[in-house]
Phi, psi and omega in degrees: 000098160241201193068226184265145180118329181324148172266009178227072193245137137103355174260134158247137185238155250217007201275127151271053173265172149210179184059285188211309195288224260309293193302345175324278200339299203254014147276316176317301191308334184275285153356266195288030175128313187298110171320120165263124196228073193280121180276104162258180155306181154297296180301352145098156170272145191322320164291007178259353170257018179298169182215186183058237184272349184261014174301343162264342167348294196280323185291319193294307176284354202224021163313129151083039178231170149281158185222111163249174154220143179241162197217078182326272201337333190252152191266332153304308172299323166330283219294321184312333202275311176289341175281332205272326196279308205296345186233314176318152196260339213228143165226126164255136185202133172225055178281156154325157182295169178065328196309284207280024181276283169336335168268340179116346194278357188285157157350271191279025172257329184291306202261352172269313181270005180217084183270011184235042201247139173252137197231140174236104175268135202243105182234163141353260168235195199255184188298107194164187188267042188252001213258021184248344187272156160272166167220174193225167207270325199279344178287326182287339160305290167291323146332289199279011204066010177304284182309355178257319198275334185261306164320205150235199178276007177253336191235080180288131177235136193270176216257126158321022175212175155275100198281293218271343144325306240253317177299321179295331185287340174294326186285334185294331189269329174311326192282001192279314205302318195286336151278317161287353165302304198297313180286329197280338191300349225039036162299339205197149172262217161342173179209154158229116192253124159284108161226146202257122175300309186304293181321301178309321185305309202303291181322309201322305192278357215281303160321327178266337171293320198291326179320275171330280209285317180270334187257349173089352203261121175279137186301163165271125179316159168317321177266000182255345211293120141344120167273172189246002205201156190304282193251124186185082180195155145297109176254133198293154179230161186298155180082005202055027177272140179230191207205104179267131196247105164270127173235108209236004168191160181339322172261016188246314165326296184289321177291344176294298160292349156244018171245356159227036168108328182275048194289008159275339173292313172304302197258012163292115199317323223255035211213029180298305191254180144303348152319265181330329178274346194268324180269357186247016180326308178310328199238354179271304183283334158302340164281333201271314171297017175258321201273321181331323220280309175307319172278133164285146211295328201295323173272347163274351184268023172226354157261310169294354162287300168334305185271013169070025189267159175271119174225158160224137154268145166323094172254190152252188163312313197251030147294322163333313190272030150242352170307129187260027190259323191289339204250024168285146175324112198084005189254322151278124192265163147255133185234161184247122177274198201276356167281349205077030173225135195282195164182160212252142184201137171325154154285174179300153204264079164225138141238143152275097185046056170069343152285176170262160174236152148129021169284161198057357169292136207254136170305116203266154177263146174320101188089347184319283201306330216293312154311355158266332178300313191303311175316302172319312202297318193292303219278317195291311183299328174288315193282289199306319194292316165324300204284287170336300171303000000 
Protein backbone atom coordinates (compact mmCIF):
# COMPACT_ATOMS: atom_id res chain seq x y z
CA UNK A 1 0.00 0.00 0.00
CA UNK A 2 1.54 3.41 -0.91
CA UNK A 3 0.27 6.54 -2.02
CA UNK A 4 -3.37 8.14 -0.66
CA UNK A 5 -4.65 6.86 2.35
CA UNK A 6 -1.51 6.72 4.38
CA UNK A 7 -2.32 8.26 7.67
CA UNK A 8 0.62 10.73 8.32
CA UNK A 9 0.44 12.01 4.59
CA UNK A 10 1.13 15.93 4.49
CA UNK A 11 4.26 15.40 8.12
CA UNK A 12 7.30 16.31 7.25
CA UNK A 13 10.09 14.90 8.98
CA UNK A 14 13.64 15.84 9.28
CA UNK A 15 16.24 13.11 9.82
CA UNK A 16 19.81 13.13 10.95
CA UNK A 17 20.25 9.65 12.11
CA UNK A 18 22.53 7.17 11.68
CA UNK A 19 23.26 3.15 12.11
CA UNK A 20 19.76 1.26 13.23
CA UNK A 21 17.38 3.14 16.33
CA UNK A 22 17.11 6.61 14.57
CA UNK A 23 16.80 5.39 11.11
CA UNK A 24 14.10 2.28 12.40
CA UNK A 25 12.17 5.44 13.29
CA UNK A 26 11.89 7.50 10.01
CA UNK A 27 11.84 4.30 7.87
CA UNK A 28 8.51 3.33 10.06
CA UNK A 29 7.19 7.13 9.83
CA UNK A 30 7.97 6.79 5.93
CA UNK A 31 6.08 3.60 5.89
CA UNK A 32 2.86 5.00 7.24
CA UNK A 33 2.77 8.47 5.15
CA UNK A 34 5.40 10.67 5.83
CA UNK A 35 8.03 12.71 3.76
CA UNK A 36 11.21 11.49 5.12
CA UNK A 37 13.88 13.89 4.28
CA UNK A 38 17.33 12.25 5.48
CA UNK A 39 20.48 14.96 5.86
CA UNK A 40 23.65 13.16 5.17
CA UNK A 41 27.48 14.18 4.86
CA UNK A 42 29.28 14.38 1.83
CA UNK A 43 30.52 11.00 2.63
CA UNK A 44 26.92 9.89 2.79
CA UNK A 45 26.21 7.65 5.91
CA UNK A 46 28.43 5.31 7.41
CA UNK A 47 26.42 2.76 7.23
CA UNK A 48 25.60 2.65 3.58
CA UNK A 49 29.44 1.16 3.15
CA UNK A 50 28.88 -1.67 6.02
CA UNK A 51 29.59 -5.03 4.82
CA UNK A 52 29.15 -8.69 7.12
CA UNK A 53 26.12 -8.70 9.04
CA UNK A 54 25.51 -4.80 8.89
CA UNK A 55 25.15 -5.20 4.86
CA UNK A 56 21.20 -4.64 5.03
CA UNK A 57 21.71 -1.69 7.41
CA UNK A 58 21.46 1.21 5.32
CA UNK A 59 18.44 -0.50 2.82
CA UNK A 60 16.58 -2.17 5.35
CA UNK A 61 16.37 1.33 8.00
CA UNK A 62 16.42 3.98 4.93
CA UNK A 63 13.36 2.88 2.69
CA UNK A 64 11.26 5.14 1.43
CA UNK A 65 13.36 8.35 2.38
CA UNK A 66 14.71 11.74 0.70
CA UNK A 67 18.40 11.91 0.40
CA UNK A 68 20.05 15.41 0.68
CA UNK A 69 23.30 16.13 1.50
CA UNK A 70 24.64 18.94 3.46
CA UNK A 71 27.99 20.43 4.49
CA UNK A 72 27.85 22.17 7.78
CA UNK A 73 30.98 23.95 7.22
CA UNK A 74 29.66 25.93 4.60
CA UNK A 75 26.96 28.38 5.77
CA UNK A 76 24.62 28.24 2.91
CA UNK A 77 23.87 24.79 3.98
CA UNK A 78 24.00 26.07 7.59
CA UNK A 79 20.91 28.09 6.40
CA UNK A 80 19.20 25.10 4.10
CA UNK A 81 19.16 22.72 7.12
CA UNK A 82 17.26 25.70 9.09
CA UNK A 83 14.63 26.41 6.07
CA UNK A 84 14.40 22.50 6.34
CA UNK A 85 13.63 22.94 10.37
CA UNK A 86 11.47 25.79 9.74
CA UNK A 87 8.64 23.87 7.65
CA UNK A 88 9.06 20.31 9.16
CA UNK A 89 6.70 18.83 11.66
CA UNK A 90 9.51 16.28 13.04
CA UNK A 91 13.39 16.40 14.04
CA UNK A 92 15.14 13.20 14.12
CA UNK A 93 18.59 12.86 15.59
CA UNK A 94 20.50 10.37 17.51
CA UNK A 95 23.70 11.81 18.04
CA UNK A 96 25.68 12.34 21.71
CA UNK A 97 24.24 14.97 23.79
CA UNK A 98 26.33 18.29 22.84
CA UNK A 99 27.41 17.09 19.14
CA UNK A 100 24.74 19.00 17.14
CA UNK A 101 24.54 21.66 19.99
CA UNK A 102 28.11 23.09 17.83
CA UNK A 103 26.14 23.25 14.79
CA UNK A 104 22.89 25.63 16.02
CA UNK A 105 21.23 22.16 16.13
CA UNK A 106 20.89 21.48 19.66
CA UNK A 107 17.35 20.92 21.75
CA UNK A 108 17.10 23.71 23.52
CA UNK A 109 17.99 25.98 20.66
CA UNK A 110 15.88 24.16 18.38
CA UNK A 111 12.33 24.32 20.92
CA UNK A 112 13.29 28.45 21.12
CA UNK A 113 13.65 29.02 17.64
CA UNK A 114 10.95 26.26 16.18
CA UNK A 115 8.40 26.05 19.00
CA UNK A 116 6.24 24.06 17.15
CA UNK A 117 8.99 21.34 16.05
CA UNK A 118 8.85 17.80 17.62
CA UNK A 119 12.50 17.06 18.05
CA UNK A 120 13.08 12.85 18.64
CA UNK A 121 16.48 12.32 20.42
CA UNK A 122 17.29 8.52 19.72
CA UNK A 123 20.03 7.94 22.71
CA UNK A 124 22.05 5.80 24.82
CA UNK A 125 20.03 6.31 27.56
CA UNK A 126 17.46 8.65 29.09
CA UNK A 127 18.67 11.51 31.72
CA UNK A 128 20.85 10.58 34.44
CA UNK A 129 23.97 9.49 35.51
CA UNK A 130 24.50 7.61 32.35
CA UNK A 131 23.44 9.87 29.95
CA UNK A 132 26.88 11.10 28.96
CA UNK A 133 27.93 7.46 27.49
CA UNK A 134 27.52 5.71 24.36
CA UNK A 135 25.98 2.66 23.77
CA UNK A 136 25.37 -0.31 21.53
CA UNK A 137 22.48 -2.66 21.51
CA UNK A 138 24.58 -5.81 22.63
CA UNK A 139 26.11 -3.05 25.61
CA UNK A 140 22.42 -2.46 26.60
CA UNK A 141 22.04 -6.29 26.66
CA UNK A 142 24.41 -6.66 29.23
CA UNK A 143 23.47 -4.06 31.61
CA UNK A 144 19.96 -4.70 31.67
CA UNK A 145 20.54 -8.18 31.98
CA UNK A 146 18.28 -9.48 28.80
CA UNK A 147 21.89 -11.35 27.90
CA UNK A 148 21.86 -13.36 31.68
CA UNK A 149 18.10 -14.08 31.01
CA UNK A 150 18.53 -15.36 26.79
CA UNK A 151 21.91 -17.24 27.93
CA UNK A 152 22.46 -19.03 30.78
CA UNK A 153 24.61 -17.91 34.17
CA UNK A 154 27.81 -19.10 32.87
CA UNK A 155 27.56 -17.54 29.29
CA UNK A 156 25.16 -14.60 28.54
CA UNK A 157 23.79 -14.16 25.11
CA UNK A 158 22.86 -11.65 23.43
CA UNK A 159 19.07 -11.81 21.40
CA UNK A 160 20.01 -12.51 17.47
CA UNK A 161 18.78 -9.50 15.87
CA UNK A 162 19.45 -5.54 16.69
CA UNK A 163 16.03 -6.25 18.89
CA UNK A 164 16.24 -3.38 20.85
CA UNK A 165 17.43 -0.67 18.09
CA UNK A 166 14.83 -1.68 16.30
CA UNK A 167 12.34 -1.48 19.37
CA UNK A 168 13.61 2.23 20.48
CA UNK A 169 13.01 3.17 17.01
CA UNK A 170 9.30 2.18 17.55
CA UNK A 171 8.91 3.63 20.69
CA UNK A 172 10.36 7.23 18.87
CA UNK A 173 7.55 6.80 16.53
CA UNK A 174 4.84 6.12 19.47
CA UNK A 175 5.89 9.51 21.09
CA UNK A 176 5.94 11.02 17.76
CA UNK A 177 2.35 9.71 16.86
CA UNK A 178 1.37 10.58 20.49
CA UNK A 179 3.11 14.63 19.88
CA UNK A 180 1.22 15.00 16.91
CA UNK A 181 -2.01 13.82 18.68
CA UNK A 182 -1.23 16.54 21.28
CA UNK A 183 -0.32 19.37 18.82
CA UNK A 184 -3.30 19.35 15.98
CA UNK A 185 -5.95 18.17 19.83
CA UNK A 186 -3.97 22.32 20.16
CA UNK A 187 -3.04 20.73 23.51
CA UNK A 188 0.73 21.68 22.74
CA UNK A 189 3.25 23.51 19.91
CA UNK A 190 6.27 20.97 20.11
CA UNK A 191 7.76 18.54 21.95
CA UNK A 192 11.17 17.27 22.81
CA UNK A 193 11.15 13.79 23.09
CA UNK A 194 13.98 11.42 24.55
CA UNK A 195 14.04 7.88 24.17
CA UNK A 196 16.76 5.63 25.86
CA UNK A 197 18.54 2.70 24.21
CA UNK A 198 19.05 0.94 28.07
CA UNK A 199 15.55 1.92 29.10
CA UNK A 200 13.82 0.12 26.28
CA UNK A 201 16.20 -2.98 27.11
CA UNK A 202 15.07 -2.12 30.66
CA UNK A 203 11.27 -2.35 29.50
CA UNK A 204 12.52 -5.28 28.02
CA UNK A 205 13.59 -7.17 31.74
CA UNK A 206 10.82 -5.73 33.42
CA UNK A 207 8.89 -8.92 33.45
CA UNK A 208 11.89 -10.54 35.41
CA UNK A 209 12.37 -7.54 37.81
CA UNK A 210 9.10 -7.33 38.61
CA UNK A 211 9.27 -11.36 39.14
CA UNK A 212 12.01 -10.82 41.98
CA UNK A 213 10.15 -7.57 43.88
CA UNK A 214 7.27 -9.70 44.31
CA UNK A 215 8.52 -13.25 45.07
CA UNK A 216 12.26 -12.32 46.51
CA UNK A 217 13.55 -15.19 44.25
CA UNK A 218 16.28 -14.30 41.35
CA UNK A 219 15.16 -15.35 37.99
CA UNK A 220 16.50 -18.21 36.02
CA UNK A 221 17.93 -17.59 32.75
CA UNK A 222 15.72 -18.67 30.04
CA UNK A 223 17.37 -21.94 29.58
CA UNK A 224 17.75 -22.63 33.26
CA UNK A 225 14.40 -21.34 33.68
CA UNK A 226 11.40 -23.25 35.95
CA UNK A 227 8.79 -24.46 33.15
CA UNK A 228 5.57 -23.18 33.57
CA UNK A 229 3.56 -26.02 31.54
CA UNK A 230 4.29 -30.10 31.08
CA UNK A 231 5.38 -29.85 27.41
CA UNK A 232 7.09 -26.68 26.21
CA UNK A 233 10.16 -27.88 24.67
CA UNK A 234 12.17 -28.73 21.71
CA UNK A 235 12.03 -32.05 20.29
CA UNK A 236 14.41 -33.96 17.95
CA UNK A 237 12.07 -35.52 14.75
CA UNK A 238 12.58 -38.06 12.31
CA UNK A 239 15.14 -36.89 9.51
CA UNK A 240 17.17 -34.59 11.77
CA UNK A 241 14.98 -32.56 11.65
CA UNK A 242 13.77 -30.98 15.17
CA UNK A 243 10.47 -29.20 16.43
CA UNK A 244 9.14 -26.82 19.48
CA UNK A 245 5.69 -28.39 20.94
CA UNK A 246 3.86 -26.02 23.66
CA UNK A 247 0.81 -28.02 25.41
CA UNK A 248 -0.14 -25.17 27.45
CA UNK A 249 -3.83 -26.19 28.74
CA UNK A 250 -6.08 -28.78 29.66
CA UNK A 251 -7.65 -29.91 26.31
CA UNK A 252 -4.57 -29.57 24.94
CA UNK A 253 -2.94 -32.16 27.13
CA UNK A 254 -5.91 -34.92 26.71
CA UNK A 255 -6.12 -34.09 22.77
CA UNK A 256 -2.17 -34.48 23.09
CA UNK A 257 -2.08 -37.67 24.60
CA UNK A 258 -4.86 -39.47 22.71
CA UNK A 259 -3.48 -38.49 19.13
CA UNK A 260 -0.33 -39.57 20.03
CA UNK A 261 -0.19 -42.78 21.78
CA UNK A 262 0.04 -41.65 25.14
CA UNK A 263 -3.23 -42.25 26.98
CA UNK A 264 -1.32 -43.63 29.90
CA UNK A 265 -0.19 -40.24 30.90
CA UNK A 266 -4.32 -38.99 30.46
CA UNK A 267 -5.12 -41.62 32.66
CA UNK A 268 -2.71 -41.49 35.34
CA UNK A 269 -4.09 -40.42 38.67
CA UNK A 270 -0.97 -38.98 39.89
CA UNK A 271 -0.94 -36.63 36.56
CA UNK A 272 -4.25 -34.72 37.49
CA UNK A 273 -3.06 -31.05 37.09
CA UNK A 274 -0.65 -29.06 35.67
CA UNK A 275 1.24 -29.01 38.85
CA UNK A 276 1.42 -32.40 38.79
CA UNK A 277 2.64 -32.80 35.26
CA UNK A 278 5.08 -30.07 35.61
CA UNK A 279 6.63 -31.73 38.63
CA UNK A 280 6.81 -35.23 36.64
CA UNK A 281 8.78 -33.51 33.44
CA UNK A 282 11.81 -36.26 34.14
CA UNK A 283 9.37 -39.19 33.15
CA UNK A 284 7.17 -37.05 30.92
CA UNK A 285 9.43 -35.57 28.56
CA UNK A 286 11.63 -38.69 27.55
CA UNK A 287 8.65 -40.49 26.58
CA UNK A 288 7.28 -37.84 24.36
CA UNK A 289 10.72 -37.37 22.47
CA UNK A 290 10.82 -41.28 21.73
CA UNK A 291 7.27 -40.73 20.18
CA UNK A 292 8.09 -37.36 18.73
CA UNK A 293 11.50 -38.89 17.37
CA UNK A 294 8.97 -41.16 14.84
CA UNK A 295 7.19 -38.50 13.08
CA UNK A 296 8.77 -36.07 10.29
CA UNK A 297 8.16 -32.48 11.15
CA UNK A 298 5.53 -31.93 7.95
CA UNK A 299 3.17 -34.67 9.58
CA UNK A 300 3.72 -33.80 12.58
CA UNK A 301 3.13 -30.04 12.19
CA UNK A 302 -0.30 -31.00 10.30
CA UNK A 303 -1.71 -32.95 13.33
CA UNK A 304 -0.72 -30.47 15.70
CA UNK A 305 -2.67 -27.62 13.47
CA UNK A 306 -5.58 -29.73 13.61
CA UNK A 307 -5.25 -30.11 16.78
CA UNK A 308 -5.20 -26.04 17.74
CA UNK A 309 -1.59 -27.12 19.68
CA UNK A 310 1.00 -24.34 19.52
CA UNK A 311 4.23 -25.65 17.38
CA UNK A 312 7.05 -24.32 15.36
CA UNK A 313 9.89 -26.10 13.28
CA UNK A 314 13.44 -24.74 14.27
CA UNK A 315 13.78 -22.51 11.36
CA UNK A 316 16.84 -19.92 10.43
CA UNK A 317 16.15 -16.71 8.54
CA UNK A 318 16.44 -17.55 5.93
CA UNK A 319 13.85 -20.40 5.66
CA UNK A 320 11.41 -17.70 5.97
CA UNK A 321 11.47 -16.77 2.34
CA UNK A 322 9.76 -20.26 1.47
CA UNK A 323 7.66 -20.33 4.46
CA UNK A 324 4.14 -19.96 2.72
CA UNK A 325 2.47 -17.94 5.41
CA UNK A 326 5.44 -15.20 4.49
CA UNK A 327 5.10 -15.75 0.85
CA UNK A 328 1.30 -14.83 1.02
CA UNK A 329 0.18 -11.80 -1.11
CA UNK A 330 1.86 -9.03 0.73
CA UNK A 331 3.96 -10.20 3.43
CA UNK A 332 6.64 -10.12 1.46
CA UNK A 333 7.20 -6.26 -0.21
CA UNK A 334 9.51 -5.20 -2.88
CA UNK A 335 12.07 -2.65 -2.64
CA UNK A 336 14.84 -1.34 -5.19
CA UNK A 337 18.06 -0.82 -3.03
CA UNK A 338 20.19 2.58 -3.80
CA UNK A 339 22.02 0.31 -6.62
CA UNK A 340 18.66 -0.58 -8.48
CA UNK A 341 18.38 -4.15 -7.72
CA UNK A 342 15.89 -4.98 -6.24
CA UNK A 343 15.17 -7.05 -2.83
CA UNK A 344 12.19 -8.66 -0.79
CA UNK A 345 11.96 -7.80 3.27
CA UNK A 346 8.65 -8.70 5.47
CA UNK A 347 6.15 -5.91 5.44
CA UNK A 348 5.63 -3.74 7.88
CA UNK A 349 3.36 -6.30 10.75
CA UNK A 350 0.23 -3.93 10.29
CA UNK A 351 -2.61 -4.05 7.93
CA UNK A 352 -3.93 -0.94 7.17
CA UNK A 353 -7.71 -1.28 6.27
CA UNK A 354 -6.63 -4.68 5.06
CA UNK A 355 -3.66 -3.70 3.21
CA UNK A 356 -0.25 -4.64 3.74
CA UNK A 357 2.32 -1.56 3.91
CA UNK A 358 5.46 -0.75 2.44
CA UNK A 359 5.59 -2.05 -1.17
CA UNK A 360 7.61 -0.35 -3.70
CA UNK A 361 10.09 1.36 -1.52
CA UNK A 362 12.94 2.86 -2.94
CA UNK A 363 16.50 3.05 -1.01
CA UNK A 364 17.63 6.63 -1.94
CA UNK A 365 21.15 7.36 -3.64
CA UNK A 366 23.20 9.31 -1.93
CA UNK A 367 22.29 13.15 -2.36
CA UNK A 368 19.62 12.25 -5.06
CA UNK A 369 16.82 14.55 -3.55
CA UNK A 370 19.03 17.46 -2.67
CA UNK A 371 18.51 20.13 -5.72
CA UNK A 372 14.92 19.38 -5.80
CA UNK A 373 14.51 19.77 -1.73
CA UNK A 374 16.37 23.01 -2.62
CA UNK A 375 13.93 23.94 -5.32
CA UNK A 376 10.88 23.27 -2.97
CA UNK A 377 12.69 25.21 -0.14
CA UNK A 378 13.33 28.35 -2.84
CA UNK A 379 9.57 27.98 -4.13
CA UNK A 380 8.52 27.82 -0.04
CA UNK A 381 10.22 31.37 0.51
CA UNK A 382 9.04 32.94 -2.82
CA UNK A 383 5.79 31.98 -1.74
CA UNK A 384 5.72 32.77 2.01
CA UNK A 385 7.49 36.10 0.91
CA UNK A 386 4.74 36.75 -1.60
CA UNK A 387 1.77 36.02 0.69
CA UNK A 388 3.72 38.19 3.41
CA UNK A 389 3.39 41.38 0.66
Amino acid sequence: MTGSGLPLEGVRVVEMTHMVMGPTCGMILAQLGAEVIKVEPPAGDKTRSLGGMGVSFFPLFNRGKRSIVLDFAKPEDRDTMHLLLAGADVFLENFRDGQLDKQGLGPEELRAKYPHLIIAGHKGFLSGPYDHRPALDEVVQMMSGLAAMTGTSEKPQRVGSSANDIMGGMFGVISILAALYQKRAGKADGADIRIGLFENCLFLVAQHMVEYEMTGRKPRSMPEREHAWPIYDIFDAAGGDRIFIGVVTEGHWQSFCREFGLQEFADDPTLRSTTDRIMARDRIIPRVAEVIKGWKVADLSARLDVLNICFSPINRPEDLLQDPHVLRPGGLVHNVNADGKPFRVPALPVEWNGHNIGEGLKVPVLGADTDAVRAELAQQTISSTGNAA
